[in-house]
ZALO-85482 format. One record per atom (N, C-alpha, C): x, y negated, z; residue in three letters. Coordinates in steps of 0.2 Angstrom, whole numbers, plus 5000, padded with zeros to 4 digits. Each point is the difference from the previous one (the first is absolute). Example, Ala and Ser with C-alpha at 12.3 -4.5 7.8 and 13.67 -1.06 7.14 Angstrom:
2
506650285039Ala;499649945000Ala;500449945000Ala;499849954996Ser;500449945001Ser;499649955003Ser;
***
This chain:
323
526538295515Unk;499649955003Unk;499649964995Unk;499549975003Unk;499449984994Unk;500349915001Unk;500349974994Unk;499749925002Unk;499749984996Unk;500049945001Unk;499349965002Unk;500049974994Unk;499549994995Unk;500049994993Unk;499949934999Unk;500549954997Unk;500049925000Unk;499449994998Unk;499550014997Unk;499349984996Unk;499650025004Unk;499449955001Unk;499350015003Unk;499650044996Unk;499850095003Unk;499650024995Unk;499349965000Unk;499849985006Unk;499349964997Unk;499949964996Unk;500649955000Unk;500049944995Unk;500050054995Unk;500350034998Unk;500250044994Unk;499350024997Unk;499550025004Unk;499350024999Unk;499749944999Unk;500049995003Unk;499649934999Unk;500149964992Unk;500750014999Unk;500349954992Unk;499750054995Unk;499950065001Unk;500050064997Unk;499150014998Unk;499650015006Unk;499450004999Unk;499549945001Unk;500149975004Unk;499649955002Unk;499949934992Unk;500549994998Unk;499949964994Unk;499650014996Unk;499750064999Unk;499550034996Unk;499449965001Unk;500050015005Unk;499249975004Unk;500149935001Unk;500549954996Unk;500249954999Unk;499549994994Unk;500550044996Unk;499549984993Unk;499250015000Unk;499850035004Unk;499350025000Unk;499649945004Unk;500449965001Unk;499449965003Unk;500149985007Unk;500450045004Unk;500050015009Unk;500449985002Unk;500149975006Unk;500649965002Unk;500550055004Unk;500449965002Unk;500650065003Unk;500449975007Unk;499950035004Unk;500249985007Unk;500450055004Unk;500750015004Unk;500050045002Unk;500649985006Unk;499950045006Unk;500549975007Unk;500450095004Unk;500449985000Unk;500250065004Unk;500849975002Unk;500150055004Unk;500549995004Unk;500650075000Unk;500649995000Unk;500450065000Unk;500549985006Unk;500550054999Unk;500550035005Unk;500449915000Unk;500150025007Unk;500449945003Unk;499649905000Unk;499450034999Unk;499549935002Unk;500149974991Unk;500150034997Unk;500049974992Unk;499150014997Unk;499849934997Unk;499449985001Unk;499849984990Unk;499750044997Unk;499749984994Unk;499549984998Unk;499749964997Unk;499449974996Unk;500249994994Unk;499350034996Unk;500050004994Unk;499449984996Unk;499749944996Unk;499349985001Unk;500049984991Unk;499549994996Unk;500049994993Unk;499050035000Unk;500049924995Unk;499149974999Unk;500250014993Unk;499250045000Unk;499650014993Unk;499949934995Unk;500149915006Unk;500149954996Unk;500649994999Unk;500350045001Unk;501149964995Unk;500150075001Unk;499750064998Unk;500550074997Unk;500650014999Unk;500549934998Unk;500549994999Unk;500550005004Unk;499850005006Unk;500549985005Unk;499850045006Unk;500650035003Unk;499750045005Unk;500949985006Unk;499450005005Unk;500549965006Unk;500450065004Unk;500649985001Unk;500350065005Unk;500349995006Unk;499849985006Unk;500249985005Unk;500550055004Unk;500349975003Unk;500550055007Unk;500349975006Unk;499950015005Unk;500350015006Unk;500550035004Unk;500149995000Unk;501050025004Unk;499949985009Unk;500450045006Unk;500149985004Unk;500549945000Unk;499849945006Unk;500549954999Unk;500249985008Unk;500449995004Unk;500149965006Unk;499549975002Unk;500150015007Unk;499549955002Unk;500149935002Unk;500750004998Unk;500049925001Unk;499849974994Unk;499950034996Unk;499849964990Unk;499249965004Unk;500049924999Unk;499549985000Unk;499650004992Unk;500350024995Unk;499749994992Unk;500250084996Unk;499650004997Unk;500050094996Unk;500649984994Unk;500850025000Unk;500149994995Unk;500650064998Unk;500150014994Unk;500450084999Unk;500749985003Unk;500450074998Unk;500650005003Unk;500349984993Unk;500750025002Unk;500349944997Unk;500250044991Unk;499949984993Unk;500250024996Unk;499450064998Unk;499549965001Unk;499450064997Unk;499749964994Unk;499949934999Unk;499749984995Unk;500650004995Unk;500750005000Unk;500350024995Unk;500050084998Unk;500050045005Unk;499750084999Unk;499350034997Unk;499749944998Unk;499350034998Unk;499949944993Unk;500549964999Unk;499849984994Unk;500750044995Unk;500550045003Unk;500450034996Unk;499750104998Unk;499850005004Unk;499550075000Unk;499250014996Unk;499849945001Unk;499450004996Unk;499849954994Unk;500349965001Unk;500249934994Unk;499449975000Unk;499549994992Unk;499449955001Unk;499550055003Unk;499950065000Unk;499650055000Unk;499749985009Unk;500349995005Unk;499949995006Unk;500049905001Unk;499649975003Unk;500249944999Unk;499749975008Unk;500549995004Unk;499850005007Unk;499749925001Unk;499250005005Unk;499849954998Unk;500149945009Unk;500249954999Unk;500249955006Unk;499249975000Unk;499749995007Unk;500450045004Unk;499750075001Unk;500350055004Unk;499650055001Unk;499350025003Unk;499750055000Unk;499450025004Unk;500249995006Unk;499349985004Unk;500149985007Unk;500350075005Unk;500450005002Unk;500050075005Unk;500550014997Unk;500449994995Unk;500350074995Unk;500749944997Unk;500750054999Unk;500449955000Unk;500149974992Unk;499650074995Unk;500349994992Unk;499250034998Unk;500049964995Unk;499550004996Unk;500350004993Unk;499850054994Unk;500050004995Unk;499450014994Unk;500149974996Unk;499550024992Unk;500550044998Unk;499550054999Unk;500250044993Unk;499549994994Unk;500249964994Unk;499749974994Unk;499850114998Unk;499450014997Unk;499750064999Unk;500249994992Unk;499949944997Unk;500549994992Unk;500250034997Unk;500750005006Unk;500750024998Unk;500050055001Unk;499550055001Unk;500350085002Unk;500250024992Unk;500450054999Unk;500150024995Unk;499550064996Unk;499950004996Unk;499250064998Unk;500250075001Unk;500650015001Unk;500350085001Unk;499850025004Unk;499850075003Unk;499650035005Unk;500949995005Unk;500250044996Unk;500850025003Unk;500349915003Unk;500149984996Unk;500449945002Unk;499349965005Unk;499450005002Unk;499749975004Unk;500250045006Unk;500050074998Unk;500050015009Unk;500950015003Unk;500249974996Unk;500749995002Unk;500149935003Unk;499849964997Unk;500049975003Unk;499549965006Unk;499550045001Unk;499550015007Unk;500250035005Unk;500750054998Unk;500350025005Unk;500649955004Unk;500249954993Unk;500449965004Unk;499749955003Unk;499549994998Unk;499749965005Unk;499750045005Unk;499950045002Unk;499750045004Unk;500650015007Unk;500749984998Unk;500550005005Unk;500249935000Unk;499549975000Unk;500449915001Unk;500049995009Unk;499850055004Unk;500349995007Unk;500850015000Unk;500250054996Unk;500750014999Unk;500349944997Unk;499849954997Unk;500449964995Unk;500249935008Unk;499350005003Unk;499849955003Unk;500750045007Unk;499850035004Unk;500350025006Unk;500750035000Unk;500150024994Unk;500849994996Unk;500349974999Unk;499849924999Unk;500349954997Unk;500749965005Unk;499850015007Unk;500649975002Unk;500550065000Unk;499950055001Unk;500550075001Unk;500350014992Unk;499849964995Unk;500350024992Unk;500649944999Unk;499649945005Unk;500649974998Unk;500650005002Unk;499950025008Unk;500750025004Unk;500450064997Unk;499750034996Unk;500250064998Unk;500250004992Unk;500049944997Unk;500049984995Unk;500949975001Unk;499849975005Unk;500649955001Unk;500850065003Unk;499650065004Unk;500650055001Unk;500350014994Unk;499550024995Unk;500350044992Unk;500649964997Unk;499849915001Unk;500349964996Unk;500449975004Unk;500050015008Unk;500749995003Unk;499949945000Unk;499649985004Unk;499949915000Unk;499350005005Unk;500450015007Unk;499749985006Unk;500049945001Unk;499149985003Unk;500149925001Unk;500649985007Unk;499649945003Unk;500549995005Unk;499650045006Unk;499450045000Unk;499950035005Unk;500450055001Unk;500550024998Unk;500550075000Unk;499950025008Unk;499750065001Unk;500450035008Unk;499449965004Unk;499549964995Unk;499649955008Unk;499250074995Unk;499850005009Unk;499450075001Unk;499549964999Unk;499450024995Unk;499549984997Unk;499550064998Unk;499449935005Unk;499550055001Unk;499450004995Unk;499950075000Unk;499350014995Unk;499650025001Unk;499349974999Unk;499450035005Unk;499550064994Unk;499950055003Unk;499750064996Unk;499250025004Unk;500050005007Unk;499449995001Unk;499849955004Unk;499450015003Unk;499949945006Unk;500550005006Unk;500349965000Unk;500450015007Unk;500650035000Unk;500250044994Unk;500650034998Unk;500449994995Unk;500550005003Unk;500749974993Unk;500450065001Unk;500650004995Unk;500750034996Unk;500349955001Unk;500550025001Unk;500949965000Unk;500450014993Unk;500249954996Unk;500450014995Unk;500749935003Unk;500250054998Unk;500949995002Unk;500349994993Unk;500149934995Unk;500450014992Unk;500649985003Unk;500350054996Unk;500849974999Unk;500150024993Unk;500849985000Unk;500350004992Unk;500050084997Unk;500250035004Unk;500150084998Unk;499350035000Unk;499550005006Unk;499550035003Unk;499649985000Unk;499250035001Unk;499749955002Unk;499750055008Unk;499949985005Unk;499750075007Unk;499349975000Unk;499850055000Unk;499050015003Unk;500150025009Unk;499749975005Unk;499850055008Unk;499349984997Unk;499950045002Unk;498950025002Unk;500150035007Unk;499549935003Unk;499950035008Unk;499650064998Unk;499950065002Unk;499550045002Unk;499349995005Unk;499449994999Unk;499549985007Unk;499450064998Unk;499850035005Unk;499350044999Unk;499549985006Unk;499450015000Unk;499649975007Unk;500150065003Unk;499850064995Unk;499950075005Unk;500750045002Unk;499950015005Unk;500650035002Unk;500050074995Unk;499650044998Unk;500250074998Unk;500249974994Unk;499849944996Unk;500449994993Unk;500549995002Unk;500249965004Unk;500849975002Unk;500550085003Unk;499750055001Unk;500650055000Unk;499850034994Unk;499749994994Unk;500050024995Unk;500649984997Unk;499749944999Unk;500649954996Unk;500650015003Unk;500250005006Unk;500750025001Unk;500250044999Unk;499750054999Unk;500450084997Unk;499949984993Unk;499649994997Unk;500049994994Unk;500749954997Unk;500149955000Unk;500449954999Unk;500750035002Unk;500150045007Unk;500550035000Unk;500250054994Unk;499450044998Unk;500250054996Unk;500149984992Unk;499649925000Unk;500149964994Unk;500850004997Unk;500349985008Unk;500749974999Unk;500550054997Unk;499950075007Unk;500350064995Unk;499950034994Unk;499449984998Unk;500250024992Unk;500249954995Unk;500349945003Unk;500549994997Unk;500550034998Unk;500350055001Unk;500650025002Unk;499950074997Unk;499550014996Unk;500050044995Unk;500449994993Unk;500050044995Unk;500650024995Unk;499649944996Unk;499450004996Unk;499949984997Unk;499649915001Unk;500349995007Unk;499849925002Unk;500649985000Unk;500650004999Unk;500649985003Unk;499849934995Unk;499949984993Unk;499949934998Unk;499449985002Unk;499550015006Unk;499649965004Unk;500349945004Unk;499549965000Unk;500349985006Unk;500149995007Unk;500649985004Unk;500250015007Unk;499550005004Unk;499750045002Unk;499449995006Unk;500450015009Unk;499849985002Unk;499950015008Unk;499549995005Unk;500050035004Unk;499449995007Unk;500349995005Unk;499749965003Unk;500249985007Unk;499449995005Unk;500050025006Unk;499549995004Unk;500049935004Unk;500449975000Unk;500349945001Unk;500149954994Unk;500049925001Unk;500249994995Unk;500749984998Unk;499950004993Unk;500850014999Unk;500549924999Unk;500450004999Unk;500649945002Unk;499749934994Unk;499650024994Unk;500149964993Unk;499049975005Unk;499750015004Unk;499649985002Unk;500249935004Unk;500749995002Unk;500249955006Unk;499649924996Unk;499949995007Unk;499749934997Unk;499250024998Unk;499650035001Unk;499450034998Unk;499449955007Unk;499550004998Unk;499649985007Unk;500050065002Unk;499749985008Unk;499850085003Unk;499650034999Unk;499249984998Unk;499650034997Unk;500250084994Unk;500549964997Unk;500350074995Unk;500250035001Unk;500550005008Unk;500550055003Unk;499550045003Unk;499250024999Unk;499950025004Unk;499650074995Unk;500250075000Unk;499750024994Unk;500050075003Unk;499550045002Unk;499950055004Unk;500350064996Unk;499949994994Unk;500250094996Unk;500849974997Unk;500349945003Unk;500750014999Unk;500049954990Unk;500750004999Unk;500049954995Unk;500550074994Unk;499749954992Unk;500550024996Unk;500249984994Unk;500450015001Unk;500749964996Unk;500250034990Unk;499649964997Unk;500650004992Unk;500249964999Unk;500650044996Unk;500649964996Unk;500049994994Unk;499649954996Unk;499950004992Unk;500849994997Unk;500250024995Unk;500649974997Unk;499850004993Unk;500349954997Unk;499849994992Unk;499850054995Unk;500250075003Unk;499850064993Unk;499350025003Unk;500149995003Unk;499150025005Unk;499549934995Unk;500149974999Unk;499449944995Unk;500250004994Unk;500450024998Unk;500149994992Unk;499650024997Unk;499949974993Unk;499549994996Unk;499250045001Unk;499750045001Unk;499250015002Unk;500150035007Unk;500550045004Unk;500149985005Unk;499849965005Unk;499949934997Unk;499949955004Unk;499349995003Unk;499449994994Unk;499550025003Unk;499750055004Unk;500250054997Unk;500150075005Unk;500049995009Unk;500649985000Unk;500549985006Unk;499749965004Unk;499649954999Unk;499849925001Unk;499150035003Unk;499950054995Unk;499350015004Unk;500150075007Unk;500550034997Unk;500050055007Unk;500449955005Unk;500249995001Unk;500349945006Unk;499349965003Unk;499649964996Unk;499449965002Unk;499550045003Unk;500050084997Unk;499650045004Unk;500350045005Unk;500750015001Unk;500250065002Unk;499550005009Unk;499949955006Unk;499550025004Unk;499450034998Unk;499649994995Unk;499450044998Unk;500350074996Unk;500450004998Unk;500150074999Unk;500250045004Unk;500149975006Unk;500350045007Unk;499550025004Unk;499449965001Unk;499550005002Unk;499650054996Unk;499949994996Unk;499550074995Unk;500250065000Unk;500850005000Unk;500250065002Unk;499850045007Unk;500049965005Unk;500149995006Unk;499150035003Unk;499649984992Unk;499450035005Unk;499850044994Unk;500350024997Unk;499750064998Unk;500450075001Unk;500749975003Unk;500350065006Unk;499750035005Unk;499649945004Unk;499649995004Unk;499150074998Unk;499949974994Unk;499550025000Unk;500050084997Unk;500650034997Unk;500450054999Unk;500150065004Unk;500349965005Unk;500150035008Unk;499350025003Unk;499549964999Unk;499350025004Unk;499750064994Unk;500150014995Unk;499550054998Unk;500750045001Unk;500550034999Unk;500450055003Unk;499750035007Unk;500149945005Unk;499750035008Unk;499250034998Unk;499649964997Unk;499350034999Unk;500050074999Unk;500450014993Unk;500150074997Unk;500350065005Unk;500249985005Unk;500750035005Unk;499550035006Unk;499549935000Unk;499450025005Unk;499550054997Unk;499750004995Unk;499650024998Unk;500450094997Unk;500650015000Unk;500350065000Unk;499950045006Unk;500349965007Unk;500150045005Unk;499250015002Unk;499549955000Unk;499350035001Unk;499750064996Unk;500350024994Unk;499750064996Unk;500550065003Unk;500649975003Unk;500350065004Unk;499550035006Unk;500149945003Unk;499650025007Unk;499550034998Unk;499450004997Unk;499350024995Unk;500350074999Unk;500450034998Unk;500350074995Unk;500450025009Unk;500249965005Unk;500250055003Unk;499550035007Unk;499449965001Unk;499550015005Unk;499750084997Unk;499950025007Unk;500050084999Unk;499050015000Unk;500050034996Unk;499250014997Unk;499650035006Unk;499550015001Unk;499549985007Unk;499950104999Unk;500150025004Unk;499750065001Unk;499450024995Unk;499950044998Unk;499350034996Unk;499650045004Unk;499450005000Unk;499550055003Unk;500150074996Unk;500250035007Unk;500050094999Unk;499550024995Unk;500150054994Unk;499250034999Unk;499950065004Unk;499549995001Unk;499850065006Unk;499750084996Unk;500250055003Unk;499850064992Unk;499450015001Unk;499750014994Unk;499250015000Unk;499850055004Unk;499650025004Unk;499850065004Unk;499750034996Unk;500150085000Unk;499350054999Unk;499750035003Unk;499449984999Unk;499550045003Unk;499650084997Unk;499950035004Unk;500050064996Unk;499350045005Unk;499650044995Unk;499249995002Unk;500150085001Unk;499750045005Unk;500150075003Unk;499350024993Unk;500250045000Unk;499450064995Unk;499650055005Unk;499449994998Unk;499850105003Unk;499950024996Unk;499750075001Unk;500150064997Unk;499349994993Unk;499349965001Unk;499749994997Unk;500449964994Unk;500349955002Unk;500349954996Unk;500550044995Unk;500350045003Unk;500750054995Unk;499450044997Unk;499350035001Unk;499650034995Unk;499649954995Unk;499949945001Unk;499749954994Unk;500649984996Unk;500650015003Unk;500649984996Unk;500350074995Unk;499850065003Unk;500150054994Unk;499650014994Unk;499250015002Unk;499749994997Unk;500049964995Unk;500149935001Unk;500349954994Unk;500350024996Unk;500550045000Unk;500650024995Unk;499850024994Unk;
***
């Protein structure tokens, strides 16, 4: 199964080829949007070539009356990037973080530029990570706050949240499941079912504990109702400290914050999978029917006639004489 790569390949392009056209005179502006409502702008003038702006947008609740990050990202982006990224207060209007990157500082190495292009190129990951590093941080080192056991919710898209359960030994993820379309939602149900049995293969037994439930499960109690309510069913992992250990952690921290979009993309390109199969299947039995309709009758050939011319007697004497 394909996942989902922590780094924006556009930004990636962008860092990689658009600065070119920097140096040349041309300004640089650029807006898009990726999976899960996550929002980029990128902007840098031929009059301050030095500075090139990096904005992003993250889903937030709707009850946030002010744009502000979650909790432990401006120590996560000054420990990951240092002076190289320098977040500017306050942010772009729309957008919750704003950053310069000083163009200075790049190093002159071909190789060490685009290494670290690439890490900037995954500063959604640093950013939408930062609260799931620290809980997870705190499982390693066994030093849960006083929310031990109390459900904390985190928002990933518009309107939708994951449940995180820390305790001292463990930490549990539930992801309500939701799809609008129904054929996705029996997708993902079989899907997610077949997720959890292959757990239970030889070579996942050090994965983590998964389950599914179509229902929600008991570590949800105390939840609103809006959450209890998840059409393709809920699912459940169990982190434990060897699951985060040392690079592990990032790892771990971004498949959890994506694990819905990874289910989702699965989910329609099964979808989309299944449809050229049927086509193919159509397209098979109509060259049968074609090969087995029975060919139209042919027109008889009818046998040439001969006509044959009576001779007289004067005729057989012009005809010897000829000899």
């Amino acid at each position: 199964m394909i996942l989902l790569p922590s780094h924006s390949r556009y930004l990636l392009q962008v860092l990689s080829t658009e600065l070119q056209n920097l140096e040349k005179g041309a300004d640089i502006e650029c807006k898009w949007v990726e999976f899960d409502d996550v929002h980029y702008h990128i902007q840098a003038t031929a009059k301050n070539a030095n500075i090139l702006a990096l904005s992003l947008s993250l889903p937030l609740p709707t009850e946030e009356t002010a744009l502000r990050l979650p909790q432990g990202v401006i120590e996560a982006i000054k420990a990951a990037y240092g002076s190289v990224l320098q977040i500017r207060d306050p942010a772009k209007d729309g957008f919750n973080l704003t950053m310069e990157l000083k163009l200075s500082k790049l190093p002159p190495e071909e190789e060490l530029k685009e290494e670290l292009f690439m890490k900037i190129a995954s500063i959604r990951e640093v950013v939408q990570g930062a609260p799931l590093r620290t809980i997870l941080r705190q499982l390693i080192l066994r030093t849960v706050r006083s929310y031990s056991g109390t459900l904390i919710s985190l928002l990933h898209r518009p309107n939708e949240s994951y449940f995180v359960i820390p305790q001292v030994e463990k930490v549990t993820f539930v992801f309500p499941m939701r799809f609008k379309d129904p054929v996705d939602t029996v997708l993902a149900t079989s899907f997610l079912q077949e997720f959890v049995e292959a757990k239970r293969a030889t070579g996942l037994s050090n994965a983590p504990l998964v389950s599914y439930s179509s229902s929600p499960p008991e570590e949800m109690e105390g939840a609103p109702a809006e959450a209890l309510s998840a059409n393709a069913g809920f699912v459940t992992f169990v982190i434990l400290p060897r699951h985060v250990e040392g690079r592990k952690l990032d790892r771990t921290a971004w498949a959890l914050s994506t694990f819905p979009s990874y289910v989702s993309y699965h989910v329609k390109c099964s979808g989309a999978f299944m449809h050229t199969l049927m086509r193919r299947r159509v397209e098979s039995l109509i060259e049968a029917l074609d090969r087995a309709k029975s060919k139209p009758d042919e027109p008889k050939k009818e046998a040439q006639s001969r006509s044959y011319k009576r001779l007289t007697i004067k005729d057989g004497h012009n005809s010897s004489n000829s000899r």
